[in-house]
PyMOL commands that place a pseudoatom at each C-alpha (Angstrom):
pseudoatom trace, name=CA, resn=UNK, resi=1, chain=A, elem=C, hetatm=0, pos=[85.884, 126.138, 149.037]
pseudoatom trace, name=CA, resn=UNK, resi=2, chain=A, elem=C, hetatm=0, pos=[85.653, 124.517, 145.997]
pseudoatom trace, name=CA, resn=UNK, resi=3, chain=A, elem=C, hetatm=0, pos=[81.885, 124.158, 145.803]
pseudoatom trace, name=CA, resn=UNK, resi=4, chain=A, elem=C, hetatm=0, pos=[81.427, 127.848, 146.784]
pseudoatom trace, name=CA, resn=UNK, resi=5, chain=A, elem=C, hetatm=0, pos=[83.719, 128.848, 143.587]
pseudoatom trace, name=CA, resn=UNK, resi=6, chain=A, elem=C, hetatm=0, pos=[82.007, 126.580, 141.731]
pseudoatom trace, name=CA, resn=UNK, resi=7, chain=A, elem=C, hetatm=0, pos=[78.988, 128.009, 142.681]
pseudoatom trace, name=CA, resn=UNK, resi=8, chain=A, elem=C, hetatm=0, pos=[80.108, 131.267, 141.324]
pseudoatom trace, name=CA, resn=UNK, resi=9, chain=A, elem=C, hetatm=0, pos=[80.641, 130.506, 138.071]
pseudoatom trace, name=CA, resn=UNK, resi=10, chain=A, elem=C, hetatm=0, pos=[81.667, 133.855, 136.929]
pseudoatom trace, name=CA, resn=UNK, resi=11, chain=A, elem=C, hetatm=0, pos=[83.000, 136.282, 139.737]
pseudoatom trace, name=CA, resn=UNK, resi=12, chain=A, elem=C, hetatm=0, pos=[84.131, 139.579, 139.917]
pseudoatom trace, name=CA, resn=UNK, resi=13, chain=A, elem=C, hetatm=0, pos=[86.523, 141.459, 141.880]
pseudoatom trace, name=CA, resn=UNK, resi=14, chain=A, elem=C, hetatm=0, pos=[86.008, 145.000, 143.017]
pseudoatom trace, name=CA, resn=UNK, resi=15, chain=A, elem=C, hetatm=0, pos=[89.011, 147.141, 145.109]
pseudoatom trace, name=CA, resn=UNK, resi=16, chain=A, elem=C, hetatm=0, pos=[87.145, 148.669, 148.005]
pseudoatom trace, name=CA, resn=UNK, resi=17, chain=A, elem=C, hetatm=0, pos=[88.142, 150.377, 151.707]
pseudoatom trace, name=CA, resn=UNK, resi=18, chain=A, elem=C, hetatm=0, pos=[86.000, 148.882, 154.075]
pseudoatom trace, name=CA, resn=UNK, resi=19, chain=A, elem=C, hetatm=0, pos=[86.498, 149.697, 157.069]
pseudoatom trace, name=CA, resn=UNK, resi=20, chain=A, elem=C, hetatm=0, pos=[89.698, 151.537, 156.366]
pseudoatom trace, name=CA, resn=UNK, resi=21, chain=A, elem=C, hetatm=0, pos=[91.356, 148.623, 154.894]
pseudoatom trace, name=CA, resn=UNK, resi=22, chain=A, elem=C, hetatm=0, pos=[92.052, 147.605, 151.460]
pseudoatom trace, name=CA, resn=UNK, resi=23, chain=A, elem=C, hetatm=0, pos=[89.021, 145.129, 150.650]
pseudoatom trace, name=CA, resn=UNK, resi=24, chain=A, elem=C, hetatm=0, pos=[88.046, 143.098, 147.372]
pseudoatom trace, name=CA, resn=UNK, resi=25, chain=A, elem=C, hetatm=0, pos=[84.089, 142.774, 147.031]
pseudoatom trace, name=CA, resn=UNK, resi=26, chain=A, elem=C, hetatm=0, pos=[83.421, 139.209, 145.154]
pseudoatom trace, name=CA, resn=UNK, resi=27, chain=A, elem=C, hetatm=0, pos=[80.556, 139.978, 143.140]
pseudoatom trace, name=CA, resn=UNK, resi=28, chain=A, elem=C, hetatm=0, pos=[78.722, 137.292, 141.731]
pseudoatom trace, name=CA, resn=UNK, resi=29, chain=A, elem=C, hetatm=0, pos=[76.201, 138.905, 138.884]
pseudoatom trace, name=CA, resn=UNK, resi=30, chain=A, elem=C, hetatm=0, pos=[75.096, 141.835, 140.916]
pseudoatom trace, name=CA, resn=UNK, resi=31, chain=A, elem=C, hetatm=0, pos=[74.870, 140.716, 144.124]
pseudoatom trace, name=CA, resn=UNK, resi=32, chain=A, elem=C, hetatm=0, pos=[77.552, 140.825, 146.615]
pseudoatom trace, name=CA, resn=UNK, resi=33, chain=A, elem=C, hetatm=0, pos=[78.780, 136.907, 147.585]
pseudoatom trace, name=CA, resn=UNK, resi=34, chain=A, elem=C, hetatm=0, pos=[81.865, 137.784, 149.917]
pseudoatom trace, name=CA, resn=UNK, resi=35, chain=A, elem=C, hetatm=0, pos=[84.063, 140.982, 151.268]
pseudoatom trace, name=CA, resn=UNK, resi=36, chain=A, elem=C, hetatm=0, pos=[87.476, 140.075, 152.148]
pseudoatom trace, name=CA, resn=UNK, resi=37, chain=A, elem=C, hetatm=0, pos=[89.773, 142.743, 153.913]
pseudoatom trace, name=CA, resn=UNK, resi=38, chain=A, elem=C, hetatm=0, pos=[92.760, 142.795, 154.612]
pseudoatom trace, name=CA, resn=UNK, resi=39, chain=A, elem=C, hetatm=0, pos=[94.532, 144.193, 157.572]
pseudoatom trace, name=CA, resn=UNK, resi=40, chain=A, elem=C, hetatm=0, pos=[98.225, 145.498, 157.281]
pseudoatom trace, name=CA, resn=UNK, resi=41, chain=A, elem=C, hetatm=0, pos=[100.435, 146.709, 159.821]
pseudoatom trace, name=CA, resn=UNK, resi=42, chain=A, elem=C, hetatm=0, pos=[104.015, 147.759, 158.886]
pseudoatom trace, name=CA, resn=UNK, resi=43, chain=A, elem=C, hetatm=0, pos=[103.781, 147.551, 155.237]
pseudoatom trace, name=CA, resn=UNK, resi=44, chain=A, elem=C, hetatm=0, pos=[102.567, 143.249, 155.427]
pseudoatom trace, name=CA, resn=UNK, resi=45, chain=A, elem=C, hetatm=0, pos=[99.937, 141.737, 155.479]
pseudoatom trace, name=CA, resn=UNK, resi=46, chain=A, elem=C, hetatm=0, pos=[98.735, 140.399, 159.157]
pseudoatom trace, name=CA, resn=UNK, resi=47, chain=A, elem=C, hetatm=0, pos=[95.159, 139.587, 158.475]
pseudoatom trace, name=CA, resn=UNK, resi=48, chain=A, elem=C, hetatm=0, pos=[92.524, 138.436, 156.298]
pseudoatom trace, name=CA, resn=UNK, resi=49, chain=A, elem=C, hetatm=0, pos=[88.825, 139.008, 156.886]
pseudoatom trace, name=CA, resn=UNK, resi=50, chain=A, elem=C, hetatm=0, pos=[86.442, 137.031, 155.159]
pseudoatom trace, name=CA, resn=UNK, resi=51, chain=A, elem=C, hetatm=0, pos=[82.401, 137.334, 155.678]
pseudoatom trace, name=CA, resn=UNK, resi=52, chain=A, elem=C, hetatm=0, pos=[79.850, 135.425, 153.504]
pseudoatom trace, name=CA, resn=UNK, resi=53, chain=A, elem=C, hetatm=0, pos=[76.811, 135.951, 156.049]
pseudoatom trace, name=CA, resn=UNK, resi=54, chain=A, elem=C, hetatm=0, pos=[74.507, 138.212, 153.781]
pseudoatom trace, name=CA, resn=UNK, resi=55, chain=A, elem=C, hetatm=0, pos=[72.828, 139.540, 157.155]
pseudoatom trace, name=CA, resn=UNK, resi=56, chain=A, elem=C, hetatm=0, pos=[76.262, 141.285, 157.611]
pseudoatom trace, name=CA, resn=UNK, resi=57, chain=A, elem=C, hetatm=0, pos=[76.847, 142.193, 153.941]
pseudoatom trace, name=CA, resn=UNK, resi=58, chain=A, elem=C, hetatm=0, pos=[73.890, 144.425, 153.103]
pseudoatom trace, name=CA, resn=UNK, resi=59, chain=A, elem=C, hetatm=0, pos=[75.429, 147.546, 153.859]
pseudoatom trace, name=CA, resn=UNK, resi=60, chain=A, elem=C, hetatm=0, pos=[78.803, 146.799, 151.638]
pseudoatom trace, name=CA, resn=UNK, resi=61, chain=A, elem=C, hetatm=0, pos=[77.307, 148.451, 148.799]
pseudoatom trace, name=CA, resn=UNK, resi=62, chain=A, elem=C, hetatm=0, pos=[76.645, 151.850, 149.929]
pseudoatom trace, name=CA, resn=UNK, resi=63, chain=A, elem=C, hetatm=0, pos=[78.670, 154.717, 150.923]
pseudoatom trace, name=CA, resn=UNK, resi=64, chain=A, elem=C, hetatm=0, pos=[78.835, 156.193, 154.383]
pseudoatom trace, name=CA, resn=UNK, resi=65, chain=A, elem=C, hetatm=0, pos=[79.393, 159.608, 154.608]
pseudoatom trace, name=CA, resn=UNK, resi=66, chain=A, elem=C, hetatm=0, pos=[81.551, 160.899, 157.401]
pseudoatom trace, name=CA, resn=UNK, resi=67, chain=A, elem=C, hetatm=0, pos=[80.866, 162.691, 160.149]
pseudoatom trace, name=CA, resn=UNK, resi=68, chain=A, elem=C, hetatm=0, pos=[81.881, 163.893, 163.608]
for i in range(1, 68): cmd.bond("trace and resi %d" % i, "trace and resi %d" % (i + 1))
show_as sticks, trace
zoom trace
């Protein structure tokens, strides 16, 4: 963990839904280096999410519209 911050130098955190949960996108410069959501049930917090893989994160930084 600590090489991967370190890596980072400067990071910043976005609020997102992804998913429909509460999310923070960890940007480092422009590109996207992790999405971590979180899952709450209840009012508390019963998971945490964490991808890296960039395969899976290429579609984090556009909307989907919705429809039925």
């Amino acid at each position: 963990m600590a090489a991967a911050l370190s890596r980072l130098g400067t990071a910043a955190l976005e609020f997102a839904q992804i998913n429909g949960h509460p999310a923070l996108i960890v940007r480092a410069g422009a590109e996207i280096d992790a999405v971590v959501a979180v899952h709450l049930a209840d009012g508390r917090i019963t998971g945490l999410y964490a991808v890296r893989n960039p395969g899976k994160l290429s579609g984090v930084h556009e909307e989907t519209a919705l429809s039925r």
